[in-house]
mmCIF file of the N, C-alpha and C atoms, coordinates in Angstrom:
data_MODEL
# 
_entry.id   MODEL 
# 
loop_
_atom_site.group_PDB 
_atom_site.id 
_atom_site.type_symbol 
_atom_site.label_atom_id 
_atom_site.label_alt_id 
_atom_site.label_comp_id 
_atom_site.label_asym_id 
_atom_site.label_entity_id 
_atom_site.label_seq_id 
_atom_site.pdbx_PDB_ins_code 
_atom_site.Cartn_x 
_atom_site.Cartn_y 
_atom_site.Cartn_z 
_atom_site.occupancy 
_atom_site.B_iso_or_equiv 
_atom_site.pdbx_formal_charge 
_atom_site.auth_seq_id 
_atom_site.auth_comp_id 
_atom_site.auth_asym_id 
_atom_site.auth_atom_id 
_atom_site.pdbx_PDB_model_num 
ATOM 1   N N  . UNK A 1 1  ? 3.691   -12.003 -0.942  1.00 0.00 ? 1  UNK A N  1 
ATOM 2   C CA . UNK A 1 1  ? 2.913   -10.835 -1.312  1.00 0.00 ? 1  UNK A CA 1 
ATOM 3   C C  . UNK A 1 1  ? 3.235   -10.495 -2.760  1.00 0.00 ? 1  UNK A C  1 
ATOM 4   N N  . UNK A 1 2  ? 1.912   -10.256 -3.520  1.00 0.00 ? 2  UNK A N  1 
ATOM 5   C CA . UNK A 1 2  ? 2.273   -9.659  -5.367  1.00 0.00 ? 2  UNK A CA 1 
ATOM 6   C C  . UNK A 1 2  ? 3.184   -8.456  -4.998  1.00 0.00 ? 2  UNK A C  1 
ATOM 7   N N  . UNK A 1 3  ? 3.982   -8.267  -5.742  1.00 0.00 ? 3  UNK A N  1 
ATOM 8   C CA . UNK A 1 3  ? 4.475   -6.786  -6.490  1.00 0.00 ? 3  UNK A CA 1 
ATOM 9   C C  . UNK A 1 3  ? 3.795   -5.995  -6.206  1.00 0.00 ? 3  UNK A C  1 
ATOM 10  N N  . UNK A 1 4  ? 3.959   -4.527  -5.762  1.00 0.00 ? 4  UNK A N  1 
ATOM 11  C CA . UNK A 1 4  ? 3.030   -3.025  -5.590  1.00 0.00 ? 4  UNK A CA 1 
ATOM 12  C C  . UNK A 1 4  ? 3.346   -2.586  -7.063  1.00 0.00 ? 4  UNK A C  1 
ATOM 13  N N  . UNK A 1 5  ? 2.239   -2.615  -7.728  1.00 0.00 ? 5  UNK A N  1 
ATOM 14  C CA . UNK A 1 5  ? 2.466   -1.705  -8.741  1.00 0.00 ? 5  UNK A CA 1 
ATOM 15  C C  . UNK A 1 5  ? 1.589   -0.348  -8.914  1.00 0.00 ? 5  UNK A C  1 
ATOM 16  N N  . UNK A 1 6  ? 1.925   0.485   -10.018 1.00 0.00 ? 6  UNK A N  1 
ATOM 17  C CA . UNK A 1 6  ? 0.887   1.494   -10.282 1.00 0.00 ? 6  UNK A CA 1 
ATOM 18  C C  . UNK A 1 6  ? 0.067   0.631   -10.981 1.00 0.00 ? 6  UNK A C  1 
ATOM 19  N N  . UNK A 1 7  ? -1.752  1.368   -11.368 1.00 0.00 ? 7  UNK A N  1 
ATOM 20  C CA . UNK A 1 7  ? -2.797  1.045   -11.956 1.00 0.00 ? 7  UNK A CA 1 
ATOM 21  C C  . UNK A 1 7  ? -2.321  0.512   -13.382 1.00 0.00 ? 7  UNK A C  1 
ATOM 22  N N  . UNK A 1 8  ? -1.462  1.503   -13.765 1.00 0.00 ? 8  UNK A N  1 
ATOM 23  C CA . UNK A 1 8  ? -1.088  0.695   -15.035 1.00 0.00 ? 8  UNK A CA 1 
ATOM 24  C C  . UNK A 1 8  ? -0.261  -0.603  -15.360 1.00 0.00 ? 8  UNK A C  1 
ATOM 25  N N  . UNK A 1 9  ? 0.497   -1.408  -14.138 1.00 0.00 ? 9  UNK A N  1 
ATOM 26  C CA . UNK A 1 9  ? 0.975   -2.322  -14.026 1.00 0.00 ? 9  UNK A CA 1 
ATOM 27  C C  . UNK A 1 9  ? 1.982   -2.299  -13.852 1.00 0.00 ? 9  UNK A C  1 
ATOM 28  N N  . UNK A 1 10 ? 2.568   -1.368  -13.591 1.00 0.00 ? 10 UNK A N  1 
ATOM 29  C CA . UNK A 1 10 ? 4.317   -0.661  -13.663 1.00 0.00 ? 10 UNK A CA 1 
ATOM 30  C C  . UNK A 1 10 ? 4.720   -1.038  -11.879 1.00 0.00 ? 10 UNK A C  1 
ATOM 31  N N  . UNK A 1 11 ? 5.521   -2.101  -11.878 1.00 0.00 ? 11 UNK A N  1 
ATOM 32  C CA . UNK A 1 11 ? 5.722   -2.265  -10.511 1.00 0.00 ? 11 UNK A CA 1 
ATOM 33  C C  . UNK A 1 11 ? 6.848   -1.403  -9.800  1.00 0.00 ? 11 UNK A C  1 
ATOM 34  N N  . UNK A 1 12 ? 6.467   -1.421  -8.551  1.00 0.00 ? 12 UNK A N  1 
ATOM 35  C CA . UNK A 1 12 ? 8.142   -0.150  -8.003  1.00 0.00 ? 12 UNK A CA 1 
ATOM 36  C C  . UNK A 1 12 ? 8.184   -0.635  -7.036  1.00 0.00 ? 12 UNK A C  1 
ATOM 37  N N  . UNK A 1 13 ? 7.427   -2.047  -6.246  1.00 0.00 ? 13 UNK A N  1 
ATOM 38  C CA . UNK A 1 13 ? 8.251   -2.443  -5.116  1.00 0.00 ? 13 UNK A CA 1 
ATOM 39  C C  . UNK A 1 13 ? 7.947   -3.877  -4.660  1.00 0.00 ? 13 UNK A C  1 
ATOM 40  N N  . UNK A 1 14 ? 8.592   -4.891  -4.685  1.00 0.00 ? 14 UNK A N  1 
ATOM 41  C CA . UNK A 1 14 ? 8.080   -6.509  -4.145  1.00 0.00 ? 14 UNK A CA 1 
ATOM 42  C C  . UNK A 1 14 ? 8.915   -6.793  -2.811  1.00 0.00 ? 14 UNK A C  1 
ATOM 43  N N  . UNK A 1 15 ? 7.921   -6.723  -2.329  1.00 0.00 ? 15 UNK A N  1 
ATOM 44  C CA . UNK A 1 15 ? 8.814   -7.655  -0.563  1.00 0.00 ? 15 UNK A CA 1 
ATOM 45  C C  . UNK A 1 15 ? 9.061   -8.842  -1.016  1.00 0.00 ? 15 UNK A C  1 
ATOM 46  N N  . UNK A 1 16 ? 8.846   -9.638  -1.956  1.00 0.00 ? 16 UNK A N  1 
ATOM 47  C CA . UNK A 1 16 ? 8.786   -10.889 -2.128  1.00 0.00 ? 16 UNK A CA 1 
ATOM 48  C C  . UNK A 1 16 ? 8.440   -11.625 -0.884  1.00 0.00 ? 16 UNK A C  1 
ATOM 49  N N  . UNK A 1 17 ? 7.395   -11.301 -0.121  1.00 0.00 ? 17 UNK A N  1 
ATOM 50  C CA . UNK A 1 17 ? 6.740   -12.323 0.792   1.00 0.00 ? 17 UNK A CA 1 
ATOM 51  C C  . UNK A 1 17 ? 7.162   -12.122 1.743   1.00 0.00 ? 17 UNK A C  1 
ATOM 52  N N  . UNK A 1 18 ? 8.403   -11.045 1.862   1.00 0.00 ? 18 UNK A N  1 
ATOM 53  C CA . UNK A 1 18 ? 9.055   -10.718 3.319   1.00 0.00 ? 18 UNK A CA 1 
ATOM 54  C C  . UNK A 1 18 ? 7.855   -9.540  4.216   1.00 0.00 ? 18 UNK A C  1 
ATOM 55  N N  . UNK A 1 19 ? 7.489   -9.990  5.520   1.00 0.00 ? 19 UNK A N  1 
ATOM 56  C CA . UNK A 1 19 ? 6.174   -9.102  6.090   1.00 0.00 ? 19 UNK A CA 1 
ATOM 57  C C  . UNK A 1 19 ? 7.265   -7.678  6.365   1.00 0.00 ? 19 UNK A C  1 
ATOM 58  N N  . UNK A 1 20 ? 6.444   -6.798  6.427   1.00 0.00 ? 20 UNK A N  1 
ATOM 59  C CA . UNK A 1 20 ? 7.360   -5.675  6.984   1.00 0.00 ? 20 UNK A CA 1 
ATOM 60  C C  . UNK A 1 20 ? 6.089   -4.610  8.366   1.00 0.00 ? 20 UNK A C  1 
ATOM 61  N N  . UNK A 1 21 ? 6.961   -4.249  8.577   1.00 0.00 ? 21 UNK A N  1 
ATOM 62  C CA . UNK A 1 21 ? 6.259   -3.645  10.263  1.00 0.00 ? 21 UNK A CA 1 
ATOM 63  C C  . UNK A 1 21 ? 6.306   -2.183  10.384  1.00 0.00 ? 21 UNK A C  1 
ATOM 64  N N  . UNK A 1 22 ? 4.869   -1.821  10.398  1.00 0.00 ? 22 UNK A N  1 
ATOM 65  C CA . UNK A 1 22 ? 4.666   -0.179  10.840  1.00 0.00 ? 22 UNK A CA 1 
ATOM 66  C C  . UNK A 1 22 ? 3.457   0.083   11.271  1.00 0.00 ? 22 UNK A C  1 
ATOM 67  N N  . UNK A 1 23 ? 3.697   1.154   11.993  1.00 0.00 ? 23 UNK A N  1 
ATOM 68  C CA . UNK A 1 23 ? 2.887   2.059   12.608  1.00 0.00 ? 23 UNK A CA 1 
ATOM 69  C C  . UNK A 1 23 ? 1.832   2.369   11.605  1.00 0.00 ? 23 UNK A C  1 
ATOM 70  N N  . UNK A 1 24 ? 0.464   2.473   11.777  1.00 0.00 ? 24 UNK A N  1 
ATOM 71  C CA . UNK A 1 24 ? -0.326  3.085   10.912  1.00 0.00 ? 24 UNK A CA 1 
ATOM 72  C C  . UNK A 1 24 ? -0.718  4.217   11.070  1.00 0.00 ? 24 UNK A C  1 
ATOM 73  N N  . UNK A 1 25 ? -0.010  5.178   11.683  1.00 0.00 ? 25 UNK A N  1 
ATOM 74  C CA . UNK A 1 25 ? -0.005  6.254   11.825  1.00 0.00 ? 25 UNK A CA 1 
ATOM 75  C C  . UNK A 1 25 ? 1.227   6.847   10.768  1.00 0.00 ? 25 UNK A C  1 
ATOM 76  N N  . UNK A 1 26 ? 2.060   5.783   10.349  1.00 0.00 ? 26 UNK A N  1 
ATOM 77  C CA . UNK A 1 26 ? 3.146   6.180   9.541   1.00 0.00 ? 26 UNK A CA 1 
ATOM 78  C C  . UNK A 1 26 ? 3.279   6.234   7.859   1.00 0.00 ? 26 UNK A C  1 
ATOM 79  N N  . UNK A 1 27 ? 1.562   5.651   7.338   1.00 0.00 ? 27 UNK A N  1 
ATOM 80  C CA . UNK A 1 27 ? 1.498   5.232   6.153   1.00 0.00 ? 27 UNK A CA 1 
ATOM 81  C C  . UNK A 1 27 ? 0.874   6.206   5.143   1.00 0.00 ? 27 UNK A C  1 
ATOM 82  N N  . UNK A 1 28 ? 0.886   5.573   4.105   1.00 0.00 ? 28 UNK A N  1 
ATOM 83  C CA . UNK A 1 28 ? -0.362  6.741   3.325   1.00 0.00 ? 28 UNK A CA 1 
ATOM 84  C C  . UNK A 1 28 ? -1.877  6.866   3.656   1.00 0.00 ? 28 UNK A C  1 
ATOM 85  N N  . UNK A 1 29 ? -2.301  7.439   3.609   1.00 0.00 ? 29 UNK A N  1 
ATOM 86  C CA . UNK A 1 29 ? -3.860  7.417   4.318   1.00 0.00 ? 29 UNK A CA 1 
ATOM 87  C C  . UNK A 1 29 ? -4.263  6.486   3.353   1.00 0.00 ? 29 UNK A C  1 
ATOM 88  N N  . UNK A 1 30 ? -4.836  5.988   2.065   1.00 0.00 ? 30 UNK A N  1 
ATOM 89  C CA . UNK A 1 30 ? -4.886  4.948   2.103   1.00 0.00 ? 30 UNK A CA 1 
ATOM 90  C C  . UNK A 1 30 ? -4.880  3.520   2.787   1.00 0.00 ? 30 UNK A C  1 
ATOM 91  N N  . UNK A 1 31 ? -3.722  3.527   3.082   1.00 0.00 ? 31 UNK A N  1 
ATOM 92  C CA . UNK A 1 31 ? -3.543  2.483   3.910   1.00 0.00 ? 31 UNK A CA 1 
ATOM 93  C C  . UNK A 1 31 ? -4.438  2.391   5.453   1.00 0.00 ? 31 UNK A C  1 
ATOM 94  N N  . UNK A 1 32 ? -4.159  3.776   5.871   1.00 0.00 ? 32 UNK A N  1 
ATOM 95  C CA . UNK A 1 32 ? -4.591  3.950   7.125   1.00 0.00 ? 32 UNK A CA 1 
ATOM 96  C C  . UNK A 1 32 ? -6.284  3.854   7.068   1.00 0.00 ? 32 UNK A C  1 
ATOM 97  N N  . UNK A 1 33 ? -7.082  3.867   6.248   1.00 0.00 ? 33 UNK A N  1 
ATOM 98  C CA . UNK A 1 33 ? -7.990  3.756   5.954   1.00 0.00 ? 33 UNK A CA 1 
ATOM 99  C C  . UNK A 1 33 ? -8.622  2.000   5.765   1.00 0.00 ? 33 UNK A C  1 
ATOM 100 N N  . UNK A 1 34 ? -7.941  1.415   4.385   1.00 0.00 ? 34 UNK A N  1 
ATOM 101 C CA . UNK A 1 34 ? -7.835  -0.157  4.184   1.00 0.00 ? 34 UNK A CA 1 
ATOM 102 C C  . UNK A 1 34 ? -7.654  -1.033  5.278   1.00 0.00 ? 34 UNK A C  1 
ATOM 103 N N  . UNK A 1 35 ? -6.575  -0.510  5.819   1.00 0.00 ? 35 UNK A N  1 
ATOM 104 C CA . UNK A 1 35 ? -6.089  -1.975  6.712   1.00 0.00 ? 35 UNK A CA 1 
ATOM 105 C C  . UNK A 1 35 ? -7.291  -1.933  7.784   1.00 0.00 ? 35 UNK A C  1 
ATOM 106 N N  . UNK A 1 36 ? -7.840  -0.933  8.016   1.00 0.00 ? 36 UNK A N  1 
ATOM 107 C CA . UNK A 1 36 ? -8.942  -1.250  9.325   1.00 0.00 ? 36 UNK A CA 1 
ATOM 108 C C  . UNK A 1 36 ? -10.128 -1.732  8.782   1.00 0.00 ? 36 UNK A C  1 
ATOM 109 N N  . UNK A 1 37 ? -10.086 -2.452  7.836   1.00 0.00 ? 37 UNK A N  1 
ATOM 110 C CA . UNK A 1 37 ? -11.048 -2.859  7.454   1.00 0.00 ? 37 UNK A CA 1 
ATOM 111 C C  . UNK A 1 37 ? -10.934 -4.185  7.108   1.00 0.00 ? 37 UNK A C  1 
ATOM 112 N N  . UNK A 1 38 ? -10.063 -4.667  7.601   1.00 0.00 ? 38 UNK A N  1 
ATOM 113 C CA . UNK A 1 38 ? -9.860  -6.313  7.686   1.00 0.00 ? 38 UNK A CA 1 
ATOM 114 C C  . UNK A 1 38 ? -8.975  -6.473  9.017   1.00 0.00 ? 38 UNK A C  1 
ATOM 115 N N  . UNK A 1 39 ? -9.242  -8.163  9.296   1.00 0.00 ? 39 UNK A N  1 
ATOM 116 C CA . UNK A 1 39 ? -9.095  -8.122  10.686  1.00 0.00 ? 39 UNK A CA 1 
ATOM 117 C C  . UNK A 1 39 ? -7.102  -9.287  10.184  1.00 0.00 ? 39 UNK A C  1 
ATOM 118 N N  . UNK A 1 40 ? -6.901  -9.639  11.236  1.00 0.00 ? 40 UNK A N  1 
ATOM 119 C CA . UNK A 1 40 ? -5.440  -10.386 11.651  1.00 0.00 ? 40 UNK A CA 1 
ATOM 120 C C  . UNK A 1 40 ? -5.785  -11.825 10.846  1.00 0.00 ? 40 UNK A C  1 
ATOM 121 N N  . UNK A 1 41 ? -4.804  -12.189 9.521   1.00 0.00 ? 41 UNK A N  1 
ATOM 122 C CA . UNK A 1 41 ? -5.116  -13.176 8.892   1.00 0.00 ? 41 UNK A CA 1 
ATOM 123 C C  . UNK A 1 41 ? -5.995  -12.778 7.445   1.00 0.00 ? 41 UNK A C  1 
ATOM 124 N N  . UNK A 1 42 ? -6.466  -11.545 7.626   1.00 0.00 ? 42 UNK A N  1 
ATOM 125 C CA . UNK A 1 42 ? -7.264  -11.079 6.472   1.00 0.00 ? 42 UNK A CA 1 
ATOM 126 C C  . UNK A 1 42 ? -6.601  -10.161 5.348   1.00 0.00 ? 42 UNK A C  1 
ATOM 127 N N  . UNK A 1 43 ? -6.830  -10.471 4.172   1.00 0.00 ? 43 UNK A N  1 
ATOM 128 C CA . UNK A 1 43 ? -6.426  -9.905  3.069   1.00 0.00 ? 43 UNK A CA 1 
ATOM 129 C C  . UNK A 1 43 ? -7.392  -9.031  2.283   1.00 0.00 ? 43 UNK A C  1 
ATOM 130 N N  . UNK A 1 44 ? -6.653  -8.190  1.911   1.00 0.00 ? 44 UNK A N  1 
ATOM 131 C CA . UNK A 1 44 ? -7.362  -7.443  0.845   1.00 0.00 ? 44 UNK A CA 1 
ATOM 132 C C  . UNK A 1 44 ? -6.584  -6.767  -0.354  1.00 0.00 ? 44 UNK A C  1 
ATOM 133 N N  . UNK A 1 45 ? -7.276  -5.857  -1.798  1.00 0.00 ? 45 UNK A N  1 
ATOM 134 C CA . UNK A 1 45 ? -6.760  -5.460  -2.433  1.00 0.00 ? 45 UNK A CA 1 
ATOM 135 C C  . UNK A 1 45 ? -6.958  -3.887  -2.137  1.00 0.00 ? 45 UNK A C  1 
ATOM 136 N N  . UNK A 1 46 ? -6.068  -3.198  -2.445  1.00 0.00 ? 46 UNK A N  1 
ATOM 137 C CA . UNK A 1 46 ? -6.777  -1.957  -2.276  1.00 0.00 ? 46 UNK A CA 1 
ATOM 138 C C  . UNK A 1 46 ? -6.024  -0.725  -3.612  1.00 0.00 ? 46 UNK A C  1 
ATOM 139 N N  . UNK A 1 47 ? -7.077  -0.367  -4.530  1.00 0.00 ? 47 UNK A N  1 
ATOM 140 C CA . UNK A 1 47 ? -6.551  0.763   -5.326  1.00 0.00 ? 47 UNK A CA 1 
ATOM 141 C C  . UNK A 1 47 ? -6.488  1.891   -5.119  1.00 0.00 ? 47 UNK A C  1 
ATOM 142 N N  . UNK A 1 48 ? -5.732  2.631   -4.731  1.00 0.00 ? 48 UNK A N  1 
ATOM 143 C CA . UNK A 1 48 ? -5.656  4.078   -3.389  1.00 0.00 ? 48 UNK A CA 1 
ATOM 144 C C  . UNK A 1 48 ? -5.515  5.204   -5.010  1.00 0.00 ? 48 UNK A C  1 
ATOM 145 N N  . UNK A 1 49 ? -6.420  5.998   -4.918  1.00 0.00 ? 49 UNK A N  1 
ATOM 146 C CA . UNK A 1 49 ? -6.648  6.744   -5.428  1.00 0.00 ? 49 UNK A CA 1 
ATOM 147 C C  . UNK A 1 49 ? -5.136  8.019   -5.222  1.00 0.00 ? 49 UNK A C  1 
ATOM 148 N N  . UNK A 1 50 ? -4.957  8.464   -6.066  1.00 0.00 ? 50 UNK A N  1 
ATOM 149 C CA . UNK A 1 50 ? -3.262  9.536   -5.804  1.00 0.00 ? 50 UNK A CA 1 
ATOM 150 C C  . UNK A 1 50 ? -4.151  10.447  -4.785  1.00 0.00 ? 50 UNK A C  1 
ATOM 151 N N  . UNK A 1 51 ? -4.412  10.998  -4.207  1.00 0.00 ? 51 UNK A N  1 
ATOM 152 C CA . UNK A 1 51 ? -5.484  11.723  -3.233  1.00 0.00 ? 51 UNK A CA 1 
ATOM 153 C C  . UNK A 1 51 ? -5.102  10.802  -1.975  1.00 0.00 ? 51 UNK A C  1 
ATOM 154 N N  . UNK A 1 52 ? -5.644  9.904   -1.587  1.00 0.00 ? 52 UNK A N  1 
ATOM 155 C CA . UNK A 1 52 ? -4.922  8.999   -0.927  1.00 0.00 ? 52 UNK A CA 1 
ATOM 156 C C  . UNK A 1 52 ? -3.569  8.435   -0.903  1.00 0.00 ? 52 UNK A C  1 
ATOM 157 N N  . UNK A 1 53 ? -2.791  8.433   -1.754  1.00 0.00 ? 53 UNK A N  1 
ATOM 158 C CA . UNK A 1 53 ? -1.310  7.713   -1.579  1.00 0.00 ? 53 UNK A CA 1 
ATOM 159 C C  . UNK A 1 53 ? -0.915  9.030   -1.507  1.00 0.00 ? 53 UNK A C  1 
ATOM 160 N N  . UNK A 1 54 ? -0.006  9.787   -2.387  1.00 0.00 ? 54 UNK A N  1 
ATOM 161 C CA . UNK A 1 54 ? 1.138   10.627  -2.290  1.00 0.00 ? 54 UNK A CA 1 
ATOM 162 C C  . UNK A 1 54 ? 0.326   12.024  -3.271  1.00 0.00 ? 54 UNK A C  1 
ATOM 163 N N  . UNK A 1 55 ? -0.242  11.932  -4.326  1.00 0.00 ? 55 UNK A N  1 
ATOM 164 C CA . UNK A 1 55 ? -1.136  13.296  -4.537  1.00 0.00 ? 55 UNK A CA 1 
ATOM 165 C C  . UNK A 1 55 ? 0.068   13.948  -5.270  1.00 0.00 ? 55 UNK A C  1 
ATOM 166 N N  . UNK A 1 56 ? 0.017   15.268  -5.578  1.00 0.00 ? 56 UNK A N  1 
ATOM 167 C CA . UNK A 1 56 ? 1.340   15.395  -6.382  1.00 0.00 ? 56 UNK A CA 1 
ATOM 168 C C  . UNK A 1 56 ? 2.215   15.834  -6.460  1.00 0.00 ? 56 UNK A C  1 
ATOM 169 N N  . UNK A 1 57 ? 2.696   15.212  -5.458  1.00 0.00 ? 57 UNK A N  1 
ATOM 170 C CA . UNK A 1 57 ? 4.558   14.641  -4.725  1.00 0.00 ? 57 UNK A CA 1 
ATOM 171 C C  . UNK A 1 57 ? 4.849   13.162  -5.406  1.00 0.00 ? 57 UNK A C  1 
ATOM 172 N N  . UNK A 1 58 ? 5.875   13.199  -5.943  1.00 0.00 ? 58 UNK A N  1 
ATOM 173 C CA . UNK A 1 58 ? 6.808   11.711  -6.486  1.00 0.00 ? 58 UNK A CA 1 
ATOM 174 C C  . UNK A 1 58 ? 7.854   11.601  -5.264  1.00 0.00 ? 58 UNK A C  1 
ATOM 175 N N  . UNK A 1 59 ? 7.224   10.587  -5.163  1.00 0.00 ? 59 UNK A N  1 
ATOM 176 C CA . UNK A 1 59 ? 8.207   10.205  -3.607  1.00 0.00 ? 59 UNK A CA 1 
ATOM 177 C C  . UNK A 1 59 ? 9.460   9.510   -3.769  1.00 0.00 ? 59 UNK A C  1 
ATOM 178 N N  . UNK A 1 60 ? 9.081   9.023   -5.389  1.00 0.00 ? 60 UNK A N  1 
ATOM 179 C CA . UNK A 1 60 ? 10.918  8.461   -6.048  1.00 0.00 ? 60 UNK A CA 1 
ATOM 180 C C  . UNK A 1 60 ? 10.568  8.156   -7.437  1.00 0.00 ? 60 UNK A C  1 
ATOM 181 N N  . UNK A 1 61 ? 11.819  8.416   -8.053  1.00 0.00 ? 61 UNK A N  1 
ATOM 182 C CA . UNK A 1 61 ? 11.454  7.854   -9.755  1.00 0.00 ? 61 UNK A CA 1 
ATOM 183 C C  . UNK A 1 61 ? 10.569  7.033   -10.319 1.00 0.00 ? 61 UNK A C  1 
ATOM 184 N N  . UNK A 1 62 ? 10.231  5.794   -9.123  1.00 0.00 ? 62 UNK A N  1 
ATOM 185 C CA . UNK A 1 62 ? 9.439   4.819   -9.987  1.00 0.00 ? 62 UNK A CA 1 
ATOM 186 C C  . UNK A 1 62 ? 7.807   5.014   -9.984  1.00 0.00 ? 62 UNK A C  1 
ATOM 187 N N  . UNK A 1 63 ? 7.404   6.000   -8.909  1.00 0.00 ? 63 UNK A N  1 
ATOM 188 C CA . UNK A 1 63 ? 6.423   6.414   -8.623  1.00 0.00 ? 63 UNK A CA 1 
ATOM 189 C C  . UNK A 1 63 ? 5.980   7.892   -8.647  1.00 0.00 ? 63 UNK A C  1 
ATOM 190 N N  . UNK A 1 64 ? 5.491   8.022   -10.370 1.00 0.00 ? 64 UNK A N  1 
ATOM 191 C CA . UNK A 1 64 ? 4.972   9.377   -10.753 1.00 0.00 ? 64 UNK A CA 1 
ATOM 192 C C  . UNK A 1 64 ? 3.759   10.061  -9.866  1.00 0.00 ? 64 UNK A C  1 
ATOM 193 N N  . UNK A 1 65 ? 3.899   11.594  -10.067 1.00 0.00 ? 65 UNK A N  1 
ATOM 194 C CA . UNK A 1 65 ? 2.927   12.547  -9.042  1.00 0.00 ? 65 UNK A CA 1 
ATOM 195 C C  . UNK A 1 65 ? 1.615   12.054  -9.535  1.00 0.00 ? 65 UNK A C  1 
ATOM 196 N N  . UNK A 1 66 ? 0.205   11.873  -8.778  1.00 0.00 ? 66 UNK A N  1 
ATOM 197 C CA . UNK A 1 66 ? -0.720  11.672  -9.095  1.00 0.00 ? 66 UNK A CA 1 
ATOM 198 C C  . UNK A 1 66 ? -1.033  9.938   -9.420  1.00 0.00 ? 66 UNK A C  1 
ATOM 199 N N  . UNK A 1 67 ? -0.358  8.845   -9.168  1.00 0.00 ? 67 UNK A N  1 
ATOM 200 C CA . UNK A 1 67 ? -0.268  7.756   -9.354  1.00 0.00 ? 67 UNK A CA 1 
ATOM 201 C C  . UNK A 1 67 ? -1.379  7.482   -8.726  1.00 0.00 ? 67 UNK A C  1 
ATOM 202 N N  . UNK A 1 68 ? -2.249  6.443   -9.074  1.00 0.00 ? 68 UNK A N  1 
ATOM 203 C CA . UNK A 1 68 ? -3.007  5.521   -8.725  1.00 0.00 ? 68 UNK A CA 1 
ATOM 204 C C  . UNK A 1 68 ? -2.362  4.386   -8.154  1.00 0.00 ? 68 UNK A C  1 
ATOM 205 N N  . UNK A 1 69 ? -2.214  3.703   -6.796  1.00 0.00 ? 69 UNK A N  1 
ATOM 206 C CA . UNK A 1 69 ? -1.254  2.804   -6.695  1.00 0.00 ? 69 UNK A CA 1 
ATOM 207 C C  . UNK A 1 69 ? -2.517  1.094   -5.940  1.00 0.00 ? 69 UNK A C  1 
ATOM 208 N N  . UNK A 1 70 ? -2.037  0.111   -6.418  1.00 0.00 ? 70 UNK A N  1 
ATOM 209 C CA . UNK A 1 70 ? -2.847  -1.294  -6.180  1.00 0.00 ? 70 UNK A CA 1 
ATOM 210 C C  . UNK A 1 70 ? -2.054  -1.985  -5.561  1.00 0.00 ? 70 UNK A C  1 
ATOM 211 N N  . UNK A 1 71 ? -2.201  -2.089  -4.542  1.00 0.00 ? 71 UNK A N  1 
ATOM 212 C CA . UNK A 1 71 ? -1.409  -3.400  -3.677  1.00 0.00 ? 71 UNK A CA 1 
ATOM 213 C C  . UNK A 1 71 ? -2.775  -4.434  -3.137  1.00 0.00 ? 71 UNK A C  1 
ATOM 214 N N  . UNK A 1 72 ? -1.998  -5.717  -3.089  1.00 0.00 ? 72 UNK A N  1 
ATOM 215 C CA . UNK A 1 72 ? -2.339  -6.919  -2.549  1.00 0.00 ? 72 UNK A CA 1 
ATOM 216 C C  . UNK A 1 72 ? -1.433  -7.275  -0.936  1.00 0.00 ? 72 UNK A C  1 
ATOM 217 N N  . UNK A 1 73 ? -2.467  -6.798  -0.235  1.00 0.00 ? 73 UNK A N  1 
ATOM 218 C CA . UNK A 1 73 ? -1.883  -6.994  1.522   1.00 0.00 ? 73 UNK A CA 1 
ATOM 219 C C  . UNK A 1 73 ? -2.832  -8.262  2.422   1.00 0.00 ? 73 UNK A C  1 
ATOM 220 N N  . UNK A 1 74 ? -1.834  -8.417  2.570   1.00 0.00 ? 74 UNK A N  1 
ATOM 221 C CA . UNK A 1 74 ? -2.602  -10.057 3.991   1.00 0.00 ? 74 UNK A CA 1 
ATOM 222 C C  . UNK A 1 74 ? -1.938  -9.432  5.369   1.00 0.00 ? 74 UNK A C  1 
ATOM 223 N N  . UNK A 1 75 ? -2.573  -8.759  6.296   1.00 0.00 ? 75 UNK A N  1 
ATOM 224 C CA . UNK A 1 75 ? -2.480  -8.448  7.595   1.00 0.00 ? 75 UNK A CA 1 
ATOM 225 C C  . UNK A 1 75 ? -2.115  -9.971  8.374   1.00 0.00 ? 75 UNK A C  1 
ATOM 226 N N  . UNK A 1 76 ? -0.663  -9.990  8.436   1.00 0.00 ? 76 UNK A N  1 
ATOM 227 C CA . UNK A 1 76 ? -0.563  -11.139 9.312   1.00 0.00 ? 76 UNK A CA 1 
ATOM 228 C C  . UNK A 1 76 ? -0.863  -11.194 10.818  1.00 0.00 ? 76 UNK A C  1 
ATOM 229 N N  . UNK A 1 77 ? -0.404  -9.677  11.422  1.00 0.00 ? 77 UNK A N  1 
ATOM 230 C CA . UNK A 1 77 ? -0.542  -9.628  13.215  1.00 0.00 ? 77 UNK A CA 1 
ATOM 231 C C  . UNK A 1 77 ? -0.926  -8.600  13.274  1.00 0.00 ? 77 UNK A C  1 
ATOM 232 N N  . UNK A 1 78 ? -1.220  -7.641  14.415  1.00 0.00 ? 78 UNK A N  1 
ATOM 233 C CA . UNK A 1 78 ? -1.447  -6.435  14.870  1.00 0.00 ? 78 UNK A CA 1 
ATOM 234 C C  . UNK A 1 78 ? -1.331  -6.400  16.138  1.00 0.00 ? 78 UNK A C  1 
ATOM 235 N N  . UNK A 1 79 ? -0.367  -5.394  16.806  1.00 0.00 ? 79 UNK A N  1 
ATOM 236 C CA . UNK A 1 79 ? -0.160  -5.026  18.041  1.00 0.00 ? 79 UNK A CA 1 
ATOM 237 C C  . UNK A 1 79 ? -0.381  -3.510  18.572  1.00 0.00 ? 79 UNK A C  1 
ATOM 238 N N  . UNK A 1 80 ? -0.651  -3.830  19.452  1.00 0.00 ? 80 UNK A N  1 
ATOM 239 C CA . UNK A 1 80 ? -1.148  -2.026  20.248  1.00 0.00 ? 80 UNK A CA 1 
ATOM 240 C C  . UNK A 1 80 ? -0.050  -1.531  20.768  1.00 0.00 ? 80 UNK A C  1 
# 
């Protein structure tokens, strides 16, 4: 998986390819929005508007209030 960066290219987090597991009830609405829109095996990009990610709360240093944030996600599984 690329680097999560902000719009401006400023990265603040790489799994380096490691998948990680959650609830989508647990994410930014963004997310909760994106991921249902591709199925198991499917990728997408998604630029979550700060309205959607975190709005203006800084949830940690590397990620300023109002951020625009772009991730590159490949939905490997999904379980109920």
């Amino acid at each position: 998986m690329p680097p999560v960066k902000l719009l401006n290219g400023t990265v603040f987090d790489s799994s380096k390819g490691t998948p990680i597991s959650f609830t989508l009830g647990g994410v930014i609405p963004g997310w909760q929005i994106g991921i249902q829109k591709i199925q198991k095996g499917g990728k997408i990009r998604l630029i979550i508007p700060s309205y959607y990610a975190y709005g203006t709360r800084s949830p940690s240093s590397l990620i300023p209030a109002n951020s625009i944030l772009d991730f590159n996600i490949t939905l490997t599984d999904v379980t109920n």
